[in-house]
Structures are given as C-alpha cells and as structure tokens.
C-alpha positions as CSV (number, residue, x, y, z in Angstrom):
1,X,33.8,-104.3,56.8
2,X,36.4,-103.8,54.2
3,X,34.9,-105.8,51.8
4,X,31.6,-103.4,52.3
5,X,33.6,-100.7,51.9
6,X,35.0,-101.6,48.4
7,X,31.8,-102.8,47.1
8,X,30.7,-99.1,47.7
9,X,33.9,-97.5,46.3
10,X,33.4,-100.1,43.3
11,X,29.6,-98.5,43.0
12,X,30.7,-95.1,43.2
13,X,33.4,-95.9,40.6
14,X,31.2,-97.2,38.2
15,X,28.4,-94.7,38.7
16,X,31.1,-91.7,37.8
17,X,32.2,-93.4,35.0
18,X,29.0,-94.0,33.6
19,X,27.3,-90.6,34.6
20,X,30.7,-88.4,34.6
21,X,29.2,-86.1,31.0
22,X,26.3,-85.2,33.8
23,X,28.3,-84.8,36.2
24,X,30.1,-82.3,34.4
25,X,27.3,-80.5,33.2
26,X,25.9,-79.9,36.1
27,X,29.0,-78.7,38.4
28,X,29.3,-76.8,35.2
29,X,26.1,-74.8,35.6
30,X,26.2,-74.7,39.4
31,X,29.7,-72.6,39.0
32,X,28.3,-70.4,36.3
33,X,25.5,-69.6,38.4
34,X,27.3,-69.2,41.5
35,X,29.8,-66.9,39.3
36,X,27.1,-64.8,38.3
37,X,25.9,-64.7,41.6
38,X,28.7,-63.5,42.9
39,X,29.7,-66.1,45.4
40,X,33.6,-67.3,44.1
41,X,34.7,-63.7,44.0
42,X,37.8,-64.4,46.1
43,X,38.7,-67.9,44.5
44,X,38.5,-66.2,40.8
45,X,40.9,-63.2,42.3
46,X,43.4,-66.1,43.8
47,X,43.4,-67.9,40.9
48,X,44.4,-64.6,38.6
49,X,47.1,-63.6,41.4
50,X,48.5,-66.6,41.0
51,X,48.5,-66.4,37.2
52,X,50.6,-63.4,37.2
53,X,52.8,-64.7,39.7
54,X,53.5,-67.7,37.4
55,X,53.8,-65.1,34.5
56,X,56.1,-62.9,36.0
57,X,59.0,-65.8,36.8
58,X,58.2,-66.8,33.3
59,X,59.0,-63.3,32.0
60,X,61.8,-63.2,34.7
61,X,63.4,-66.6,33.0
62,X,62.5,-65.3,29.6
63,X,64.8,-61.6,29.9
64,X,67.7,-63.7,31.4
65,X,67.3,-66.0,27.9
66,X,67.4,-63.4,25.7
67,X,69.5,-60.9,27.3
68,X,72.2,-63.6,27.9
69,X,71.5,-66.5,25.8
70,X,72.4,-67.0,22.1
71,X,71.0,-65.6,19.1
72,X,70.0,-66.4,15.5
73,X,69.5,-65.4,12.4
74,X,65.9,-64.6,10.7
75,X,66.1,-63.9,7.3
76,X,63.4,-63.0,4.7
77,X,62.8,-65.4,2.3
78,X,63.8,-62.9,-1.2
79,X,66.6,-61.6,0.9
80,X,65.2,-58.0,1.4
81,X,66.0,-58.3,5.1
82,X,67.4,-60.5,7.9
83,X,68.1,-60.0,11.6
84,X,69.0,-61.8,14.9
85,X,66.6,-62.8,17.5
86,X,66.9,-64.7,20.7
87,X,67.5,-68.1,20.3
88,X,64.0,-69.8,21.4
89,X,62.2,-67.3,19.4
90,X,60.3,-68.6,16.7
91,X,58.1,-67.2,12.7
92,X,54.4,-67.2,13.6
93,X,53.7,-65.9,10.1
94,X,55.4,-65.3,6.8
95,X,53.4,-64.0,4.3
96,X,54.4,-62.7,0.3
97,X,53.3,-60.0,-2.0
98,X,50.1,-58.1,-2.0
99,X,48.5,-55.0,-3.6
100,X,50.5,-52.8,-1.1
101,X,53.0,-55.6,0.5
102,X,55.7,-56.8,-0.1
103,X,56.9,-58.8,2.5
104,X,55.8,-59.3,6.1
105,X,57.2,-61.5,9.5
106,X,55.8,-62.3,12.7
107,X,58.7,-63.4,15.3
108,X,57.1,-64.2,19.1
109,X,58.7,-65.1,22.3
110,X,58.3,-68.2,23.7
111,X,55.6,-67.1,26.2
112,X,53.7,-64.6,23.8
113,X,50.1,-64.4,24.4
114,X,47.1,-62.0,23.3
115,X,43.8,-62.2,23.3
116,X,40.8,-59.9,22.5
117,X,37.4,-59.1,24.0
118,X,36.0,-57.3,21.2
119,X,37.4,-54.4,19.8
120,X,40.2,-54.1,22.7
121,X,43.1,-56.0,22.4
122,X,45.6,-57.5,25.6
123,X,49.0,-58.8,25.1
124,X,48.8,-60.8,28.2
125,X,52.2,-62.3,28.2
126,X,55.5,-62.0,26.1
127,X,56.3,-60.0,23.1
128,X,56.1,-60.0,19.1
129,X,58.1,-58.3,16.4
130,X,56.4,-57.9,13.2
131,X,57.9,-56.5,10.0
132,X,56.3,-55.5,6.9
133,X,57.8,-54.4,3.8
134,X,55.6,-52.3,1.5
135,X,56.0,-50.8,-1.7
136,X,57.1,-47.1,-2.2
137,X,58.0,-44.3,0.4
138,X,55.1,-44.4,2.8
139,X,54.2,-40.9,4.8
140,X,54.5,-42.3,7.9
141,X,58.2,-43.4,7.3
142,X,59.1,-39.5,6.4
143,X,57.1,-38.3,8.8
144,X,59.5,-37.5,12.0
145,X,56.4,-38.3,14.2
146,X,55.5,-41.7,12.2
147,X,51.8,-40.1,11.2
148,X,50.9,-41.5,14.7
149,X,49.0,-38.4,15.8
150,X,48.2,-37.5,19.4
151,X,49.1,-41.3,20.2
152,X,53.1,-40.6,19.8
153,X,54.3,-40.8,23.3
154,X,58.2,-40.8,22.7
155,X,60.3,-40.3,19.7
156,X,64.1,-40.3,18.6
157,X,66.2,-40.9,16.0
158,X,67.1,-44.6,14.5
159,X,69.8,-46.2,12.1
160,X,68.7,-49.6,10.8
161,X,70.8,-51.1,8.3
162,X,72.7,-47.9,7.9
163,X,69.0,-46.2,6.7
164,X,68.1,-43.2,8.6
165,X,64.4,-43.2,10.4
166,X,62.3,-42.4,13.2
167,X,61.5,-44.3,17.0
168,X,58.5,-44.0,18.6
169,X,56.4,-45.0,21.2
170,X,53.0,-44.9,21.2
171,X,49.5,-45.3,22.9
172,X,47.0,-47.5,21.0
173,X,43.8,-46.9,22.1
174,X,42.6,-50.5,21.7
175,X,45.6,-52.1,23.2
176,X,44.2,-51.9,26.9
177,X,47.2,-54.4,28.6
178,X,50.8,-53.9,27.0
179,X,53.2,-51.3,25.1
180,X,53.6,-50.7,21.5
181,X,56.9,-49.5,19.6
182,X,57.7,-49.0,15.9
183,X,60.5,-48.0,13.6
184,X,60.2,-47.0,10.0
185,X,63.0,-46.6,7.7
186,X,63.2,-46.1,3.6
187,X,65.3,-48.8,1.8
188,X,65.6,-48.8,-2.0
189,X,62.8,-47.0,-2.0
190,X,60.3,-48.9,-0.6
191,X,59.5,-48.6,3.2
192,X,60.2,-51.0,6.2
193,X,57.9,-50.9,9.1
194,X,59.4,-52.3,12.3
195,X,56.2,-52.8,15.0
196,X,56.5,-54.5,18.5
197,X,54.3,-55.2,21.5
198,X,55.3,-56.6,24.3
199,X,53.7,-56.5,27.9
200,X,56.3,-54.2,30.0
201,X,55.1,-55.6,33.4
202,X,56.1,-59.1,32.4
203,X,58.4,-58.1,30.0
204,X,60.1,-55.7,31.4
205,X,63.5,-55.4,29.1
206,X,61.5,-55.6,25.7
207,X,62.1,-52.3,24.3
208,X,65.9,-53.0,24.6
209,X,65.6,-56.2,23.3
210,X,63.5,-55.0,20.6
211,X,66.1,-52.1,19.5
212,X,68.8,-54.9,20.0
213,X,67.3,-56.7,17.2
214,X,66.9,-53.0,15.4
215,X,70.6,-52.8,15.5
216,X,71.1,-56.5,14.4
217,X,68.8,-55.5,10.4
218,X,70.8,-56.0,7.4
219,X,69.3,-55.5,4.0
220,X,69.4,-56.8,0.5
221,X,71.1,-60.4,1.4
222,X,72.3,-62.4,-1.2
C-alpha cells in the first residue's frame, strides 16, 4: 500500500513539474475571471486589511527610529546645502544643473512607497523629502502663500538656515492617498524648495520629522 502510494505521489510530482507553466496559466485565468466575476470579494478585502495592518506596525517601528534613533548628515554634492536625516534613510536621486536647476535631492524612508494609476498619484507607505535648488528668486518663494492657490490648506512662518520663508500645507489634487508639505526660502539669491509627502495614516509624525530636518539645513558648506 505504501509503495502504491508513493508511486502516485512520484506521478503527481513529476506531472507538476513538467506541466507547472500550464498549471499556472490556467489558475491564473480562473482567478482573473473569478475576480471579474466578482466571486473573491472578501479574500481581496482580507488580504488588503492585512496589508495595512502590516504597514501600520511598520510605520509604528519606523516613528520610534527616527524620532529616537540617530541621525546623519546629507550634504549636496557643491556644498550649497546639507542636513540631518534619520539614520536608515537613504538618496533615491541626485541630480546636477539644468536650464532652470541647480541642484536637486530625493531622501526616502525606509518603507517609502508610491505608486500611480494614471494621472492620480498614492504614497502608499512612508515618506520622501526632496530638495531642489533653482536659479534666481522664484515667485512662489516671495509669495507668503507659496503661489499654491486654493490648494494652501495651512501656512506659517519658517527659518531655514537663518533665511526667512514660508510653510505650507497643501491639497494636491492628484495625490489621492497621502499629505504634501513644502518650504521655500531665498539663499544667495537663488531659491530652495523644500517638498515632502508622506502618508499621515502610516506615518503619522512626518510633518514633525520633516520640519526637524527643516531646522537641521545649513547652507554654503565648505
């Protein structure tokens, strides 16, 4: 009997293993139909409860690393700029001079995620800081407002590097899951443009880490 039994385990075995690229395909197209059909309604909402839940401890582990944990230093490659970020924070992007650019940083957190379904765009986990140095006094930067229209939702005051500027908060219409924030200040005459999004449900101390990292800006390093 066991012998019978392994010679059919043996034949499925082998029968996988040569067939499994079918086998995938069609269990592939039997839950896309069954998707569109409706019938895994309450397996896809499970599986997307449980997504949050696992990104909500991650954004809970994440505020306790970089409210508490060490810091370092980020600093532009010419020396126009450097500041402090968390510690497991990393440079997504560096880029150089362009028509209207100078300079311009991405820094992410560790569990920074985005993604976009045409036009709209989700952060869906995390947060990102990206600076951009341009050439001249921009309006926006001297505009108390930031030019940002009927989106401005909040605005105050800022010091960044001892340069006087403007806070906001705003609503971007194609940012459908997260927050966005900005700061713009003048420096030797050219304008620094300070823009993070981050996802407030998950991420739920990144304005005050992002104006920690305000306060941390020194300019013109040598």
């Amino acid at each position: 009997m066991k012998i019978r039994t392994l010679l059919i385990l043996l034949i499925i075995l082998i029968t996988i293993y040569f067939y499994h690229d079918k086998f995938r395909e069609v269990s592939g197209n039997f839950i896309e139909e069954s998707r569109k059909e409706g019938a895994f309604p309450y397996f896809e909402d499970a599986l997307n409860k449980a997504k949050r839940i696992r990104q909500m401890n991650e954004g809970r582990a994440q505020r306790v690393v970089d409210l508490a944990g060490e810091r370092k230093l980020v600093r532009e490659k010419n020396g126009l700029f450097e500041l402090e970020v968390p510690e497991n924070w990393r440079v997504s992007l560096e880029q150089g001079s362009t028509k209207y650019q100078i300079s311009k940083i991405s820094i992410e957190s560790p569990t920074y995620s985005k993604f976009n379904i045409g036009d709209d765009f989700f952060c869906d986990n995390g947060a990102q800081l990206e600076v951009t140095v341009m050439r001249g006094v921009q309006q926006s930067a001297k505009d108390p407002n930031g030019s940002h229209g009927p989106r401005l939702i909040r605005k105050e005051d800022v010091t960044i590097g001892e340069e006087k500027g403007f806070y906001h908060v705003i609503r971007d219409e194609n940012l459908k899951e997260g927050e966005t924030a900005d700061a713009h200040v003048i420096h030797d005459r050219n304008t620094y443009h300070f823009l993070f999004i981050y996802n407030p449900k998950i991420f739920g101390t990144g304005e005050f880490i992002f104006q920690e990292m305000l306060n941390s800006v020194r300019f013109d390093i040598k």
